[in-house]
C-alpha positions as CSV (number, residue, x, y, z in Angstrom):
1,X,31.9,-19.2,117.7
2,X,33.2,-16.8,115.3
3,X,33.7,-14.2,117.9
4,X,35.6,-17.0,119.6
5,X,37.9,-17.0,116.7
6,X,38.8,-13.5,116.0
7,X,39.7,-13.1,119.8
8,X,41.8,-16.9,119.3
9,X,44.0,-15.0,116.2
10,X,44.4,-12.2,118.5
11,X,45.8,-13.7,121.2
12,X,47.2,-17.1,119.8
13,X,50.8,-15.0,118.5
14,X,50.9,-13.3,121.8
15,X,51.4,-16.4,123.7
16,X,54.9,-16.7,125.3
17,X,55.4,-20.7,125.0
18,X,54.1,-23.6,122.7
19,X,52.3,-25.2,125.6
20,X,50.5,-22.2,126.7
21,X,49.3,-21.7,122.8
22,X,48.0,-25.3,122.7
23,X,46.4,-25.2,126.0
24,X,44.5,-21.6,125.5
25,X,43.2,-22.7,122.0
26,X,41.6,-25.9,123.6
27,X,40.5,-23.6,126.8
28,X,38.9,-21.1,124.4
29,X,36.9,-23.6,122.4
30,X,35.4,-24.9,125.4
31,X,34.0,-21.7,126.3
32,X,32.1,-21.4,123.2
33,X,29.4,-23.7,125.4
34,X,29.1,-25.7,121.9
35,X,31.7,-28.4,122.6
36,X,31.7,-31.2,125.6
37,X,35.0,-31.9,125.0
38,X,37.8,-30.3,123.2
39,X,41.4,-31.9,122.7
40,X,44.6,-31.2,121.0
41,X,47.0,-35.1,120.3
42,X,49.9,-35.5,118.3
43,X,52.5,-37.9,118.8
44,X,55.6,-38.2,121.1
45,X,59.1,-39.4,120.3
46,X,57.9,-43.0,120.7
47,X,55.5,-42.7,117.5
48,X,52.2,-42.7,120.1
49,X,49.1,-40.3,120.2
50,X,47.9,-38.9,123.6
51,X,45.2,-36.7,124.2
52,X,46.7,-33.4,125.9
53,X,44.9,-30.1,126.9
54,X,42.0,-32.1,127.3
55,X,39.1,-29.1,128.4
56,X,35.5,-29.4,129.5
57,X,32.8,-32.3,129.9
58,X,33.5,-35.0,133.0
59,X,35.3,-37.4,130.9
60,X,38.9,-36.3,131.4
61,X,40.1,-38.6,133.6
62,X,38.9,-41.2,130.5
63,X,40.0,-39.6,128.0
64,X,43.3,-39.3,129.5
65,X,44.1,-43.1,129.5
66,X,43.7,-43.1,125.3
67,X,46.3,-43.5,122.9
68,X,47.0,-44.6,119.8
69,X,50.0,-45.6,117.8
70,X,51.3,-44.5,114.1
71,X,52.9,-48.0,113.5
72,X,51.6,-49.5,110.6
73,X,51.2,-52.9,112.7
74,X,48.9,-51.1,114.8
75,X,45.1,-51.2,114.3
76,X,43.7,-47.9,113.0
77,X,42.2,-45.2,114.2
78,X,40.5,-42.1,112.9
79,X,43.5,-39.7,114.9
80,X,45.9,-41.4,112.8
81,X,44.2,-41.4,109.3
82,X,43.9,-37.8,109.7
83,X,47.4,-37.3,110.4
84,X,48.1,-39.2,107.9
85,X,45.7,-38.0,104.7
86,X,46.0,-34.3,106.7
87,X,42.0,-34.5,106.0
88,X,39.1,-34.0,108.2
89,X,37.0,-36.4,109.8
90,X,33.5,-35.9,110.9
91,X,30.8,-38.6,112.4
92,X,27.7,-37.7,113.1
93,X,27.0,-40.3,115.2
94,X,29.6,-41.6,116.4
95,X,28.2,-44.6,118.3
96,X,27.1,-46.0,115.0
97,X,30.5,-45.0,113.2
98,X,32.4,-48.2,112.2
99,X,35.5,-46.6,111.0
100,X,36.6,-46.1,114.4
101,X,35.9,-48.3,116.6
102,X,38.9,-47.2,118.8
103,X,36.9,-44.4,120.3
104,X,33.6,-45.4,120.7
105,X,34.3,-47.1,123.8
106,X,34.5,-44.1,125.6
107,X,32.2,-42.5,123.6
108,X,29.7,-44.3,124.6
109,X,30.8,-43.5,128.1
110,X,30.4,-40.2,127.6
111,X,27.4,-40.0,125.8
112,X,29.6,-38.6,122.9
113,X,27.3,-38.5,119.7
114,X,29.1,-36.6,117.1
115,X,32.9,-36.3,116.8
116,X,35.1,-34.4,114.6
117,X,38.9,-34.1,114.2
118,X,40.8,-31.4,112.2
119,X,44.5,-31.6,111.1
120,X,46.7,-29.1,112.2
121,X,49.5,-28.6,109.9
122,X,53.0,-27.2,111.1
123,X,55.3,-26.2,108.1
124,X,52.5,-27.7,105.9
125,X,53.1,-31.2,107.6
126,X,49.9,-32.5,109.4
127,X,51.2,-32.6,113.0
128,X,49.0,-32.9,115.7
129,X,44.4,-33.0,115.3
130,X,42.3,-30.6,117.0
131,X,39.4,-33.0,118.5
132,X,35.9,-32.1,119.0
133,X,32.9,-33.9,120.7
134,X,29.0,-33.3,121.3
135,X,26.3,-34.9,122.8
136,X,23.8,-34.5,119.3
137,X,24.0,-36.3,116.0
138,X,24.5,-33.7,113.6
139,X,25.9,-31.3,115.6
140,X,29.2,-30.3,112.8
141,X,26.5,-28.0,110.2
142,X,28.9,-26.1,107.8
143,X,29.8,-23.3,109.4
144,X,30.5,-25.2,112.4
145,X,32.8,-27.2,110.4
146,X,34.4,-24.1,108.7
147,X,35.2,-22.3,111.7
148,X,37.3,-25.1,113.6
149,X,38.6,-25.8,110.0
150,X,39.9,-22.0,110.3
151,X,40.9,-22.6,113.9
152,X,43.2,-25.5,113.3
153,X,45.0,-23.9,110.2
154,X,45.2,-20.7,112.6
155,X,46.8,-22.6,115.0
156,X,49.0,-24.1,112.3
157,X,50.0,-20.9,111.4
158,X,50.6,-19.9,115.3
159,X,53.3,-22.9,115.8
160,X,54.8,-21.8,112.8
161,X,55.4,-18.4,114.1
162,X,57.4,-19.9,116.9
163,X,59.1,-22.2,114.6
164,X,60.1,-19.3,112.8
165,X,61.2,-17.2,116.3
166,X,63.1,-20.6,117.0
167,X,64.9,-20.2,113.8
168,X,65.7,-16.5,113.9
169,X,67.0,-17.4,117.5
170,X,68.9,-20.3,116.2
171,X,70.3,-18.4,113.3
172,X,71.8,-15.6,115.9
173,X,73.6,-18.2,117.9
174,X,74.6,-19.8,115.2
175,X,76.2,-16.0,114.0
176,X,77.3,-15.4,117.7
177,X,79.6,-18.5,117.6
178,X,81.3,-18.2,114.4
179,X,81.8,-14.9,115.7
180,X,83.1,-16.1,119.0
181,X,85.2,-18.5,117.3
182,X,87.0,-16.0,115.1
183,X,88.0,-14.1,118.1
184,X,89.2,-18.0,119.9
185,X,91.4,-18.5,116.6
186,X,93.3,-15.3,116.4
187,X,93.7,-14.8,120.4
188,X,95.2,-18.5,121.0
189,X,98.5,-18.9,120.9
190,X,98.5,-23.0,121.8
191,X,96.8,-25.5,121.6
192,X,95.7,-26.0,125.3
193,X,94.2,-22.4,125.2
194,X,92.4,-22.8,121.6
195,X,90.8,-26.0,122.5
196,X,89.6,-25.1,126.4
197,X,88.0,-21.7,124.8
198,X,86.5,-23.5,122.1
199,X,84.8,-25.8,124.1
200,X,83.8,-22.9,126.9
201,X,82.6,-20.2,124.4
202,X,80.7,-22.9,122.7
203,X,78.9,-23.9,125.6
204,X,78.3,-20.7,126.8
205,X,76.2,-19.8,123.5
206,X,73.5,-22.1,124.7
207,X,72.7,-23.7,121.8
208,X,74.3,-26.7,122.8
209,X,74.5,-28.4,126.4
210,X,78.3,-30.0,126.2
211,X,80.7,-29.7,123.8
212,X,84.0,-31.9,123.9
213,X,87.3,-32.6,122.2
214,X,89.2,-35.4,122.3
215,X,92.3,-36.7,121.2
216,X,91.8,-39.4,118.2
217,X,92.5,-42.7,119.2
218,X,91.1,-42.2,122.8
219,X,90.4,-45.4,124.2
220,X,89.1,-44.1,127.5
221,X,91.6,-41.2,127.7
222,X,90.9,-38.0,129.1
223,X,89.6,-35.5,126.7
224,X,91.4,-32.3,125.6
225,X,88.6,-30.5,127.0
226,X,85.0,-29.8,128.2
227,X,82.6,-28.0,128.7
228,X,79.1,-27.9,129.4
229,X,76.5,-24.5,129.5
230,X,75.7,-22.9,132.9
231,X,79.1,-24.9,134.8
232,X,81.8,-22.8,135.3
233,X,83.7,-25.9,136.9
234,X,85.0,-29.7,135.6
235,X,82.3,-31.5,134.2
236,X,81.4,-34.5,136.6
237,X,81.8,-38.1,136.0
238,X,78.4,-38.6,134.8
239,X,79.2,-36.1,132.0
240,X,82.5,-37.7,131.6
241,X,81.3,-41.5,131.4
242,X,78.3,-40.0,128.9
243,X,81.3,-38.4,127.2
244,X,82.8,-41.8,126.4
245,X,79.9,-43.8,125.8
246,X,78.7,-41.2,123.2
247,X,82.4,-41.6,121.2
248,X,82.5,-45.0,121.1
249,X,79.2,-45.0,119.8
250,X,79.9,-42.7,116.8
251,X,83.5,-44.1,116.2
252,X,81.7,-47.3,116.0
253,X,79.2,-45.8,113.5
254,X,81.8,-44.0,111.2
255,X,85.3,-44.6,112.0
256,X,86.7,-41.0,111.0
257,X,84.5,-39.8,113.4
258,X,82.2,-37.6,111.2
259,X,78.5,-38.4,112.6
260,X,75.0,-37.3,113.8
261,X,72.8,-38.8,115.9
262,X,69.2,-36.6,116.3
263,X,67.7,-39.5,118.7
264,X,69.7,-41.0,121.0
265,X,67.1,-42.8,123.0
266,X,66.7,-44.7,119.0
267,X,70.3,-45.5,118.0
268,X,70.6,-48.8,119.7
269,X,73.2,-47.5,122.0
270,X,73.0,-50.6,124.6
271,X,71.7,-50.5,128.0
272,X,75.0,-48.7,129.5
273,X,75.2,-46.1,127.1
274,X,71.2,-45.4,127.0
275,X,71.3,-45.2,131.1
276,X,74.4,-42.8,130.5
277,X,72.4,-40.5,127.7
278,X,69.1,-40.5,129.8
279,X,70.9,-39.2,133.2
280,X,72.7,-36.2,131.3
281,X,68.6,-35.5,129.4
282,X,71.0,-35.6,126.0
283,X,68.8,-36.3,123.1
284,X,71.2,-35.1,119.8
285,X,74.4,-35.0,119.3
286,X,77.2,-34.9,116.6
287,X,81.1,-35.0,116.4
288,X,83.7,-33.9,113.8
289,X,87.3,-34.8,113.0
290,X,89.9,-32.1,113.4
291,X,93.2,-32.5,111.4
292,X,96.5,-31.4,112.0
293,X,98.9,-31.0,109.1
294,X,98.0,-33.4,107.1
295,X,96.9,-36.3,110.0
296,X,93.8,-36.8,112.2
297,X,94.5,-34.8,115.9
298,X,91.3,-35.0,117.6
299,X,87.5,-34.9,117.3
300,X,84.9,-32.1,118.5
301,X,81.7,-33.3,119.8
302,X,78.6,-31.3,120.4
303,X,75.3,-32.5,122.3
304,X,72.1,-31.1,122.8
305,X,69.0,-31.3,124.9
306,X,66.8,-30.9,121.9
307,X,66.0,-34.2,119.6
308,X,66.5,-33.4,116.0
309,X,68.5,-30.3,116.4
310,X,71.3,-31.3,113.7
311,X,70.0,-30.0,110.4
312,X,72.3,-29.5,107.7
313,X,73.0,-25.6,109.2
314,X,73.8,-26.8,112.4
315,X,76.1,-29.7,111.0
316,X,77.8,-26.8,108.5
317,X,78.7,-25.0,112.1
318,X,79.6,-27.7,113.6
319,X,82.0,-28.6,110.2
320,X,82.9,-24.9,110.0
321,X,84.2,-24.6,113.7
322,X,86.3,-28.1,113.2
323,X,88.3,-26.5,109.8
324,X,88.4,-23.1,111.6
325,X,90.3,-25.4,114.7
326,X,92.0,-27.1,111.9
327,X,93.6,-23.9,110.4
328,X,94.3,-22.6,114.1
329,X,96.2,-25.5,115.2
330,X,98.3,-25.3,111.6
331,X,99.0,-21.6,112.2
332,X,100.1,-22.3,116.2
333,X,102.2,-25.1,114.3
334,X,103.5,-22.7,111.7
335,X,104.3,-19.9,114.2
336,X,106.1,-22.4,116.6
337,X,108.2,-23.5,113.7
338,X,109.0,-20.3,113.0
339,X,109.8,-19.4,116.5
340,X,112.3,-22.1,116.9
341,X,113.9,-21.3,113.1
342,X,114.4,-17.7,115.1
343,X,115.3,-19.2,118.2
344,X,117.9,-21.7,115.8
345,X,119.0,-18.3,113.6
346,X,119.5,-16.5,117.0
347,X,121.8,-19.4,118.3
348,X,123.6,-20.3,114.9
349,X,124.7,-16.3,115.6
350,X,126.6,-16.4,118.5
351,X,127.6,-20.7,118.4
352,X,129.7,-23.0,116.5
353,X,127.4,-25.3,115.6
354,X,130.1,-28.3,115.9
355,X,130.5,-27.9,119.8
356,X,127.9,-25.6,120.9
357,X,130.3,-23.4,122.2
358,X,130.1,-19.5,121.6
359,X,131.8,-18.7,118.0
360,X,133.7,-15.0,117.9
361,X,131.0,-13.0,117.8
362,X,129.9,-14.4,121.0
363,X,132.9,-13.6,121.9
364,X,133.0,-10.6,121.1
365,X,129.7,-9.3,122.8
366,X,130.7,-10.9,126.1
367,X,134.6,-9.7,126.6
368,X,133.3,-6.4,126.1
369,X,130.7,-6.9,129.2
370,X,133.8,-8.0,131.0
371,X,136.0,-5.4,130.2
372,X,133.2,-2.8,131.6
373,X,132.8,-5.0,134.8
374,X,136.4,-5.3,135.5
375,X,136.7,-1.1,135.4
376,X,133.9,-0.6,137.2
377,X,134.3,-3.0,139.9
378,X,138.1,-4.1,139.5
379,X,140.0,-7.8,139.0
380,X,141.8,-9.0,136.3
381,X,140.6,-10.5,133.0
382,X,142.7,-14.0,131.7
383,X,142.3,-14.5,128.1
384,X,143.5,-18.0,127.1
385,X,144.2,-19.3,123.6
386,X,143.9,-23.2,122.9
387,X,145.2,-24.8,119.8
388,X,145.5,-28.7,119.3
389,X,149.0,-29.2,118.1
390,X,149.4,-31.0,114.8
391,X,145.6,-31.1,114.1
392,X,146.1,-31.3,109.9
393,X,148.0,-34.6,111.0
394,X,144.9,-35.7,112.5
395,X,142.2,-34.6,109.7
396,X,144.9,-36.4,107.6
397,X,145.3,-39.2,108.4
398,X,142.2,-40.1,110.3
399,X,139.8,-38.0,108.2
400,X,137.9,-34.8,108.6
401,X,134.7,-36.4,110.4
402,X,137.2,-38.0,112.9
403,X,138.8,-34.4,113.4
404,X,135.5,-33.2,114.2
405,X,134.9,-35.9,117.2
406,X,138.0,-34.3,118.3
407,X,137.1,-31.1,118.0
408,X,133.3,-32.0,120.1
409,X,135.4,-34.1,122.7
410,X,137.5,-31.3,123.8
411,X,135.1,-28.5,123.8
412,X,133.3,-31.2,125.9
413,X,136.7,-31.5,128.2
414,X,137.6,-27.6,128.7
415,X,133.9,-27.0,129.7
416,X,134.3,-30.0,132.3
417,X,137.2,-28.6,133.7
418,X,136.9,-24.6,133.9
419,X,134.6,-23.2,136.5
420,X,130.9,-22.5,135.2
421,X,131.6,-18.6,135.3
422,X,134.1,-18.6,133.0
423,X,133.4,-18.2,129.2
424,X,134.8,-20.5,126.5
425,X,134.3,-20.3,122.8
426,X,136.0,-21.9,119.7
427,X,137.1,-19.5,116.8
428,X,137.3,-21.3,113.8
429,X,139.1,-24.5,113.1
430,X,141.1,-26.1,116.1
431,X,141.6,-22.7,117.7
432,X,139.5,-22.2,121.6
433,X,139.7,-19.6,123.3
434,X,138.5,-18.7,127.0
435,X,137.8,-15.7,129.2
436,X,138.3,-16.6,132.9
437,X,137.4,-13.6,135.6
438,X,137.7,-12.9,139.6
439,X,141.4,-14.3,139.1
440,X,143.4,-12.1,141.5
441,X,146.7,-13.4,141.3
442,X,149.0,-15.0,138.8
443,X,148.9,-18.4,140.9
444,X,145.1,-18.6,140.3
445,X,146.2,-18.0,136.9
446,X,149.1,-20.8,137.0
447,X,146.4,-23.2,138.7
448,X,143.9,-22.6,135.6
449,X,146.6,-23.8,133.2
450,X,147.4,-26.7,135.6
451,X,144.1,-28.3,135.3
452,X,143.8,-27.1,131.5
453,X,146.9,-28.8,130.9
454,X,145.2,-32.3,131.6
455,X,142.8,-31.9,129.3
456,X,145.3,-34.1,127.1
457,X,146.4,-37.0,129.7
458,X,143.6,-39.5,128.6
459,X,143.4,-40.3,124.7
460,X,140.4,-39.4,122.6
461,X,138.5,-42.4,121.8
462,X,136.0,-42.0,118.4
463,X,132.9,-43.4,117.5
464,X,134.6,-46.2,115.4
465,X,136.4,-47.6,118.7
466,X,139.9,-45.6,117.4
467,X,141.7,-44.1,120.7
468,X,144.2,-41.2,119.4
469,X,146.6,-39.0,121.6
470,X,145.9,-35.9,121.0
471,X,148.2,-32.9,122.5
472,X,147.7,-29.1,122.5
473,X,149.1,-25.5,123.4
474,X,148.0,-22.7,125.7
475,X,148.9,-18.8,125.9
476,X,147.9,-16.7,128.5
477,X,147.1,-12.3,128.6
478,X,146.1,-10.5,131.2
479,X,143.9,-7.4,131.6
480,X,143.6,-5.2,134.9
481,X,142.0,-2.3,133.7
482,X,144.7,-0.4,131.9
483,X,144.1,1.1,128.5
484,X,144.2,-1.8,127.0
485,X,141.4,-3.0,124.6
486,X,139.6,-6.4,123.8
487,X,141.6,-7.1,120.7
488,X,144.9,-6.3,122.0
489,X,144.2,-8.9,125.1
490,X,143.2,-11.5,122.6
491,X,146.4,-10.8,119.9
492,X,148.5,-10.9,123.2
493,X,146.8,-14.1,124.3
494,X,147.5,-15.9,120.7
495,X,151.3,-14.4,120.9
496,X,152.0,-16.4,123.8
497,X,150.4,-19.4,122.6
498,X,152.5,-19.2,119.1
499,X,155.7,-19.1,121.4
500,X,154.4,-22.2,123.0
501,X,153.8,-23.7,120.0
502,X,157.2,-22.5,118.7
503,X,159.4,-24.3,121.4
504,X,156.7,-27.3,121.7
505,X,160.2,-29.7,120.4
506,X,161.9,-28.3,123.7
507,X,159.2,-27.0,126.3
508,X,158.8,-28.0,129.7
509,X,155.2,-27.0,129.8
510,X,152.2,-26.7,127.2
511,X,151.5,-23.6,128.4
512,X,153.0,-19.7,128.3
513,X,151.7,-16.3,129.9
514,X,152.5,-13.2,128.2
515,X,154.4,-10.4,129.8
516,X,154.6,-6.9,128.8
517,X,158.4,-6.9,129.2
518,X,159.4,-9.7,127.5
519,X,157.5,-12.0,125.8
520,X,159.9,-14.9,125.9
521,X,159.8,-15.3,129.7
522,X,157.8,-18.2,130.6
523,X,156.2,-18.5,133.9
């Protein structure tokens, strides 16, 4: 016996699973030759005590059918008083032995005459009982009693050691996916990418079986995303439907969506929902709110194969990896703000913010393009001034916001009627100005004013319901590639158009083109 020992705390921490631990220590006892039956019991998830690893003697297949339940409104028996004093029991003669009348049945059976049963304790908690049985009274002397005493606490010791290894296991995937996480947070640069990796990378580190988001308020929608360990593909609609059942029953449990459930074959789930649970093999599971700002966005749900696996370190990852999406989703929002303040910035630069239309420094940068383009390929350049005659009248009399619907209504007309190539931009108060190229003759040139010229047959009608008649001048310069420069195309441009506006009283046309040779004749 005590040989059988040392060789038991030799090999017990070598064993590579829980179940072959518990079914060599039983194995071993039983070739001692002292025992006709040696069992290890301890309870299932539904409170009841089984006898498993049931070695030597013919009365296994007996044995097998025996249980017993921890329920207080269950009669006792001697398995459950030890599990619940964590003392051990001993009868000497068993047959006689009227505090468990449970077992003699089959003791008697058997020809079982003294029994024993020894706690074994697993983080100092009496968790299962090491059972004994021979066919003499006073078979359990002290020594006898001593060694399986040492042979149950060694056993205790053994499951702890894999409790531990579990731990340390946990522990490094619990450090792996903070880890993983970090490197999620600062490589996503949306939403739709930071919330499919989450989900991925957390499934991938095993320690859970499906991990979710969803959008708050779902009511059957779609989640953001998930993901479940070993499936490279979409979940199916098993794991979807689980999915759903699973959020209702924590939004139903607490609201803002923070929740743990460690037994989900015991939360009163309904029939649906439990059917759902039991397909997937999900036992735990637990879900956190994810803000945006300063509002709810979504919730991230975890589930797990294992029952009880949401301690308070697992929760505090769980918490953790919500803020850290938190504080990602602000910064994607930060960075997108910023992006289109840029993007504004960049605009506000080259538009008038009144008409969107390019403002002089867009100006600017583009008639230089087209002055290289027209000496490198050839054409002519037509600069054309615009100015809305009488304008102050306008801001006078119908005020300045009224001037400004004037102002929108014919950028809006000059872009309706130039060609989409051509460039237009307004350069400070009622003055436009437009760069139209490919125009090979001074009829396509005469034609352009033509249709520009209409711009003021229809009156403008503002927001109030006020129609006003609004007229305007045009100047026309040319450029085909002589020595002449941007500015002095522009300056020639606004010349003609202050001779239009000059002889406005007396003109025959709104219009004037500037010539080199004289800047009086009008075409």
């Amino acid at each position: 016996m005590y040989q059988t020992l040392v060789e038991e705390e030799h090999n017990l921490f070598e064993a590579s699973s829980e179940s072959e631990l518990l079914d060599g220590m039983s194995q071993r006892l039983v070739k001692t030759g002292l025992f006709d039956l040696v069992g290890l019991a301890w309870p299932d998830e539904e409170r009841i005590v089984r006898c498993r690893f049931v070695s030597g003697g013919h009365g296994r297949e007996l044995i097998d059918k025996w249980s017993s339940s921890l329920d207080e409104d269950q009669p006792g028996t001697i398995v459950r008083e030890v599990l619940r004093s964590g003392k051990v029991f001993l009868s000497s003669d068993h047959l006689h032995d009227v505090r468990d009348c449970d077992c003699r049945v089959f003791a008697r059976e058997l020809g079982i005459k003294a029994w024993a049963a020894f706690p074994i304790k697993r983080s100092s908690v009496p968790w299962g009982v090491i059972s004994v049985a021979a066919g003499d009274c006073d078979f359990f002397d002290h020594g006898t009693v001593a060694l399986l005493t040492s042979s149950a606490q060694l056993l205790g010791r053994a499951l702890d050691a894999f409790d531990l290894r579990a731990r340390i296991k946990r522990l490094n995937s619990l450090y792996s996916l903070q880890m993983t996480q970090s490197e999620i947070i600062s490589g996503a640069d949306n939403e739709e990418t930071l919330v499919q990796e989450t989900c991925r990378k957390l499934a991938d580190g095993r320690l859970f079986d499906t991990v979710f988001i969803v959008p708050a308020g779902i009511d059957g929608s779609k989640p953001l995303a998930i993901a479940a360990a070993g499936q490279s593909d979409e979940p199916d609609s098993h794991t979807f439907s689980a999915t759903t059942n699973l959020i209702n029953l924590i939004l139903q449990r607490c609201p803002i969506g923070r929740c743990s459930v460690n037994d989900l074959a015991r939360c009163g789930s309904g029939a649906v929902a439990s059917q759902a649970f039991e397909r997937m093999e999900w036992k735990s599971a637990a879900m956190e709110p994810i803000t945006r700002g300063h509002r709810l966005f979504a919730h991230l749900g975890v589930v797990s194969r294992c029952k009880d696996l949401f301690d308070t370190e697992v929760l505090s990852l769980v918490a953790r990896m919500a803020e850290s999406l938190h504080r990602a989703l602000d910064q994607i929002d930060v960075k997108r703000e910023l992006d289109r303040e840029l993007a504004q910035q960049a605009w506000l630069a080259l538009h008038d913010p009144l008409t969107s239309l390019y403002n002089r420094t867009g100006l600017d940068l583009h008639i230089d393009k087209a002055f290289a383009r027209v000496k490198r390929t050839g054409g002519m350049i037509n600069a054309i001034m615009l100015d809305i005659d009488d304008f102050k009248h306008i801001n006078d009399t119908f005020g300045h916001a009224a001037g400004d619907e004037i102002l929108s209504q014919v950028a809006q007309r000059i872009i309706a009627t130039v060609r989409q190539s051509d460039f237009v931009a307004r350069l400070g108060g009622d003055e436009f100005i437009m760069i139209a190229e490919d125009m090979r003759t001074a009829v396509d040139s005469v034609a352009l004013l033509g249709r520009l010229s209409n711009l003021w047959q229809k009156p403008f009608r503002l927001s109030s319901g006020t129609e006003i008649c609004v007229a305007g001048s045009f100047g026309l310069a040319k450029y085909t590639g002589s020595a002449d420069t941007p500015d002095a195309l522009c300056h020639r441009a606004d010349a003609a158009l202050y001779l239009t506006k000059k002889n406005k009283k007396n003109r025959k046309a709104c219009w004037q083109i500037h010539d080199d040779a004289d800047i009086d004749i009008v075409v």
